[in-house]
C-alpha positions as CSV (number, residue, x, y, z in Angstrom):
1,X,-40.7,-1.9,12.5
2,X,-38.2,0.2,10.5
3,X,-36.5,1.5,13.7
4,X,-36.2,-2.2,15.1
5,X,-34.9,-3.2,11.8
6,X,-32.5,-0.1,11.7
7,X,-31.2,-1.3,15.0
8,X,-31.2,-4.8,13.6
9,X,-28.2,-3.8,11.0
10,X,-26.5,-2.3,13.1
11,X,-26.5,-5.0,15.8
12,X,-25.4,-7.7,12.7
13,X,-22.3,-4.6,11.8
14,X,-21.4,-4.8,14.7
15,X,-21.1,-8.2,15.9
16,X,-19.5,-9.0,12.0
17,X,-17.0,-6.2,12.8
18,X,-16.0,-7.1,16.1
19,X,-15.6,-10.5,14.5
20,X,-13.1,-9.5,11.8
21,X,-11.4,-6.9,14.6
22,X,-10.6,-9.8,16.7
23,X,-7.5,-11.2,15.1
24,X,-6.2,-7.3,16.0
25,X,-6.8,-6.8,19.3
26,X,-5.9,-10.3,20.2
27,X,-2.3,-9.2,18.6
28,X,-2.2,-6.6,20.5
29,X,-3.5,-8.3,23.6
30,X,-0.8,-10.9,23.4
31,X,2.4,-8.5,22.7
32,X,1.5,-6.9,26.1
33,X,1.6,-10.8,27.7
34,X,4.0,-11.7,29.7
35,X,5.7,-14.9,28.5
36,X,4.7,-17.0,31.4
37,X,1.0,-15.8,31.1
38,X,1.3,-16.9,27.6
39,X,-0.1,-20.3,27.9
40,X,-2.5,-19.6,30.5
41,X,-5.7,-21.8,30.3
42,X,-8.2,-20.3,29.5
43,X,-6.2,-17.2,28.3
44,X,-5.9,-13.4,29.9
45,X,-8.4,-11.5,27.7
46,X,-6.8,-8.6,28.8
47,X,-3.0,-8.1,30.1
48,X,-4.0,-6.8,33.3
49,X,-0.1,-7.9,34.2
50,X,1.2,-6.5,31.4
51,X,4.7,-6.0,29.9
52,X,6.3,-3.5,26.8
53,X,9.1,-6.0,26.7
54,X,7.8,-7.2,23.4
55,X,7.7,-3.8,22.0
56,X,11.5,-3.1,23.5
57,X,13.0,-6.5,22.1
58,X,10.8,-5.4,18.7
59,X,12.8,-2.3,18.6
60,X,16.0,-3.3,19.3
61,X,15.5,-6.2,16.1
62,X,13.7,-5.2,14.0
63,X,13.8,-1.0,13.6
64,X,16.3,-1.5,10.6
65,X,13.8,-3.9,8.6
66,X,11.1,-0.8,9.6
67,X,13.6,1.5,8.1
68,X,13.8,-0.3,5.0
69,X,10.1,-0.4,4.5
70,X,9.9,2.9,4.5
71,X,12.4,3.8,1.8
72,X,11.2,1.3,-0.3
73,X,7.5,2.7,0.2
74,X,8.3,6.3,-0.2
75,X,10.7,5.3,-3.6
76,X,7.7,3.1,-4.9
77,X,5.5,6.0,-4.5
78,X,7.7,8.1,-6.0
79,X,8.1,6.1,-9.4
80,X,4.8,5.0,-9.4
81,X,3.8,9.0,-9.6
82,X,6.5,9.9,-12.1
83,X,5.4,6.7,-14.5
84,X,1.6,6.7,-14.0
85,X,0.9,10.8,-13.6
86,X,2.0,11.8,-17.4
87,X,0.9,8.5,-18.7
88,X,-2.4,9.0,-17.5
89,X,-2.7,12.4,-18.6
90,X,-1.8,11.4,-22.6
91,X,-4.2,8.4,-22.4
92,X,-6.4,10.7,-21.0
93,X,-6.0,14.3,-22.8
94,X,-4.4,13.7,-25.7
95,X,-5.2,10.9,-27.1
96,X,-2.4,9.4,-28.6
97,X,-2.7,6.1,-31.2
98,X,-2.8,2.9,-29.4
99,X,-4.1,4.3,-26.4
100,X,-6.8,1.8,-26.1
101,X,-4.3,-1.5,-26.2
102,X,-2.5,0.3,-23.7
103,X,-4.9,0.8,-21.5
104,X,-6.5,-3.0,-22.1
105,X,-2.4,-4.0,-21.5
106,X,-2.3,-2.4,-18.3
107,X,-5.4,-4.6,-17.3
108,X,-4.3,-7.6,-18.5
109,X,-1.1,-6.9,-16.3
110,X,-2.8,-6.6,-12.8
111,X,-3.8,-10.0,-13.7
112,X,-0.2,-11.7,-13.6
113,X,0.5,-13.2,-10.7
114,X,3.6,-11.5,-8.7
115,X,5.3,-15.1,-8.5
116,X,5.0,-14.8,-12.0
117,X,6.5,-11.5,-12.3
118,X,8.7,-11.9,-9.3
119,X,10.7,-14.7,-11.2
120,X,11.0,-12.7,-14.0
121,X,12.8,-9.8,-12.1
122,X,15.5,-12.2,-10.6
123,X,16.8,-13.2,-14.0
124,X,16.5,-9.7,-15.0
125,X,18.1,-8.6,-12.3
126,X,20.9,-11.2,-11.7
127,X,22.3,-9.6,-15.0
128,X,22.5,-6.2,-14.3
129,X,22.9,-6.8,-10.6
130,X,19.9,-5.2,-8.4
131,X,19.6,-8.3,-6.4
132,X,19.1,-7.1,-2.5
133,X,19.2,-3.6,-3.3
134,X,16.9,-1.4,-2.7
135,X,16.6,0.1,-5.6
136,X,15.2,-3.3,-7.1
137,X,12.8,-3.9,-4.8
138,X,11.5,-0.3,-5.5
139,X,11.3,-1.3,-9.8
140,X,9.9,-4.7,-8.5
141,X,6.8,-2.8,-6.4
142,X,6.3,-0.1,-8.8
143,X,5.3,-2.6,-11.3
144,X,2.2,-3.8,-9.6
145,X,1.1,-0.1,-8.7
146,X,1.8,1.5,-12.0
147,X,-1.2,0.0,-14.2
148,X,-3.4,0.5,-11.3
149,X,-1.9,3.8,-11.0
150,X,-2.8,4.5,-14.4
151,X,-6.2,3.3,-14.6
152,X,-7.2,5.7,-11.4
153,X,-6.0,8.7,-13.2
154,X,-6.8,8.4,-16.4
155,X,-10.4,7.4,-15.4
156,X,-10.0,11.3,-13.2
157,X,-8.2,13.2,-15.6
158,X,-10.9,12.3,-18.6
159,X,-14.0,14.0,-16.8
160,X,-11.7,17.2,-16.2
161,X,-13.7,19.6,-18.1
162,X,-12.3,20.5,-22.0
163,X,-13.0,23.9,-20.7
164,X,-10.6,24.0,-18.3
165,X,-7.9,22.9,-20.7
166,X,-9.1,25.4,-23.9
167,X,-8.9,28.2,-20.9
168,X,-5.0,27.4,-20.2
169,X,-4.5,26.9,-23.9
170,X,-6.0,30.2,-24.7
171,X,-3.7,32.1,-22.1
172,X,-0.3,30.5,-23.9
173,X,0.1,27.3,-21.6
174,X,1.8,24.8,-23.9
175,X,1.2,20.9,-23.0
176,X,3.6,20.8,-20.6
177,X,2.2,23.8,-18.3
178,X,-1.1,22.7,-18.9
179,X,-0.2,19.5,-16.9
180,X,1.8,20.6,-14.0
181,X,-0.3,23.9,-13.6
182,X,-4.2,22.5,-14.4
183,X,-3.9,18.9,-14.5
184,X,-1.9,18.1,-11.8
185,X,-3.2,20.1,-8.6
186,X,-6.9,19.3,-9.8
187,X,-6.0,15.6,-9.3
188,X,-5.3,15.8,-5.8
189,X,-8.0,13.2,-4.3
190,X,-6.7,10.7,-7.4
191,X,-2.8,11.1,-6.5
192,X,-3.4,10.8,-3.2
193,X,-5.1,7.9,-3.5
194,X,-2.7,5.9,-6.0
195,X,-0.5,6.9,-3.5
196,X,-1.4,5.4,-0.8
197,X,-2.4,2.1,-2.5
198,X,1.3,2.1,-4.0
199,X,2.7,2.5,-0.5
200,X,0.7,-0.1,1.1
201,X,1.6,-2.8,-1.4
202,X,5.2,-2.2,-0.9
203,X,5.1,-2.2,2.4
204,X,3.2,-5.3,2.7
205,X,5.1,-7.1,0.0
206,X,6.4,-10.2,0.6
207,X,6.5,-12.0,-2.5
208,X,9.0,-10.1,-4.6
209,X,11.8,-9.5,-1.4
210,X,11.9,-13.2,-1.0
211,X,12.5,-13.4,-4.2
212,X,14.8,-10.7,-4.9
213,X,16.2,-10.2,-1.7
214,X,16.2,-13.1,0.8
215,X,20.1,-12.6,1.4
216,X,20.7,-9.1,1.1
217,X,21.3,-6.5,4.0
218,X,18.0,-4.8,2.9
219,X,15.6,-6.2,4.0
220,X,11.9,-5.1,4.5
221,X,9.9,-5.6,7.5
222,X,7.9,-8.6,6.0
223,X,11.3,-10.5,6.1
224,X,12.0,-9.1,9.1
225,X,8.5,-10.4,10.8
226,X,9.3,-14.4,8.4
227,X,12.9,-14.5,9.7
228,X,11.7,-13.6,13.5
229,X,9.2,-16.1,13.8
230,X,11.8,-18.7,12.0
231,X,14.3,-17.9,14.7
232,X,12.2,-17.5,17.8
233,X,9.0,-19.6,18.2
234,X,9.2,-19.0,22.4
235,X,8.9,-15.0,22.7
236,X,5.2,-14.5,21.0
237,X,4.8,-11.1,22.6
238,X,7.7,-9.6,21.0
239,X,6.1,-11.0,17.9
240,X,3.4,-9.6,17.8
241,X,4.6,-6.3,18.9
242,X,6.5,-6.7,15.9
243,X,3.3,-6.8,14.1
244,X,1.7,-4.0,15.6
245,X,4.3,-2.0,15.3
246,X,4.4,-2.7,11.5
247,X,0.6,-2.2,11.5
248,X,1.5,1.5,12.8
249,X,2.4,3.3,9.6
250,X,-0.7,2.1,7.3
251,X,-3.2,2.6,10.0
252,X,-1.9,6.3,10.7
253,X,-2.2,6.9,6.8
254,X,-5.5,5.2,5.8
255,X,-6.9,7.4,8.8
256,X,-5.2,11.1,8.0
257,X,-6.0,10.0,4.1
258,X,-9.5,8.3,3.7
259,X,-11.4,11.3,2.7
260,X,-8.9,11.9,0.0
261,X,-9.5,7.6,-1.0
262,X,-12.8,7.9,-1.2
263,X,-13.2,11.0,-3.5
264,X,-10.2,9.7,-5.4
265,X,-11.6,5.6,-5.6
266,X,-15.1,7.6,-6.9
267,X,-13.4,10.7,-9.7
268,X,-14.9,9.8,-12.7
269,X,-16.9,7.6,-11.9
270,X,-20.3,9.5,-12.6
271,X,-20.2,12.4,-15.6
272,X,-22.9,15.3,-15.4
């Protein structure tokens, strides 16, 4: 009985995962169509005829949008380390006074919603002028990861051992040291894992490079995907190889870095 309801489970994982796969590998199915297979009835379920002119036509359009993603995901991460990694550390290790509405703050702003936030940055800034720049988009995406950021390490860098810190202290590391040579390179997991979360939401934003961007010659792949299917409703399979191609990057990352996640999600979470 408990082997037949072992193999029960996994039956129901199964069929529940291949059910939330699906939407994938139909994408991917249907960037390999050729366009007069497209409206087949019933459909290919696999493009035994199939074409990379999809992918070539995604390249040729939409490799500049890809190339903006990725600065803006790299300089997200970036600020989103510099901010949150010394933030957490002094909610964290030194305790400094009003710490605790800080901390609450940061809460309360994962809570906003982006539109919110988004219209906020526009009037902001339309006075400084960091409409359609990159640079703007990378303030606008570091917001959202920053109190997340924060939480994730401070949460990590509280159960580092006193120990550990006394130690440094003892042979002449001043605050400073203490940080970059102790602090930092046992937080690994943690930054890796902020990290990754950062990059993904700027890479999958849409919300604030509408807003802040919609005419600018920056733009990130999410436009470039919402302007393609605006302009072309006929050539689906470079669409979706649009799509998979933009699927590429965060795949490839959330494989190489999931051990790193998952000690990094868990840090802190149980004290000895």
């Amino acid at each position: 009985m408990t082997d037949a309801r072992r193999w029960g489970k996994t039956a129901i994982g199964l069929v529940l995962t291949g059910v939330m796969l699906f939407p994938v590998y139909w994408m991917v199915n249907v960037s390999f169509t050729r366009d007069q297979d497209m409206r087949k009835s019933p459909p290919s379920w696999f493009p035994a005829d199939g074409t990379l002119e999809g992918y070539r036509a995604a390249l040729d359009q939409q490799l500049p949008y890809l190339g903006i993603s990725l600065l803006v995901g790299l300089g997200t991460v970036a600020l989103t380390l510099l901010v949150a990694t010394p933030a957490a550390y002094s909610l964290a290790k030194l305790r400094p006074r009003g710490g605790g509405t800080l901390s609450f703050v940061l809460l309360v702003a994962q809570m906003i919603p982006g539109i919110i936030m988004a219209m906020g940055f526009y009037a902001i800034f339309l006075n400084v002028g960091m409409l359609n720049t990159i640079l703007g988009l990378i303030v606008a995406d570091s917001t959202l990861a920053v109190p997340f950021a924060v939480l994730i390490l401070t949460t990590f860098m509280s159960g580092i051992p006193a120990e550990l810190m006394q130690a440094a202290r003892v042979d002449g590391a001043g605050t400073v040291r203490t940080f970059w040579s102790i602090v930092v390179p046992v937080s690994r997991n943690s930054l890796i894992t902020v990290s990754l979360f950062a990059f993904l939401w700027a890479w999958s934003d849409f919300v604030f490079a509408s807003t802040l961007d919609q005419g600018g010659d920056h733009q990130p792949i999410t436009l470039g995907i919402y302007h393609y299917i605006g302009n072309n409703n006929q050539q689906w399979n470079a669409i979706m190889a649009t799509a998979v191609i933009a699927s590429i990057p965060t795949a490839v990352l959330l494989v190489i870095a999931q051990r790193y996640v998952a000690a990094g999600v868990t840090a802190g979470a149980v004290k000895s």
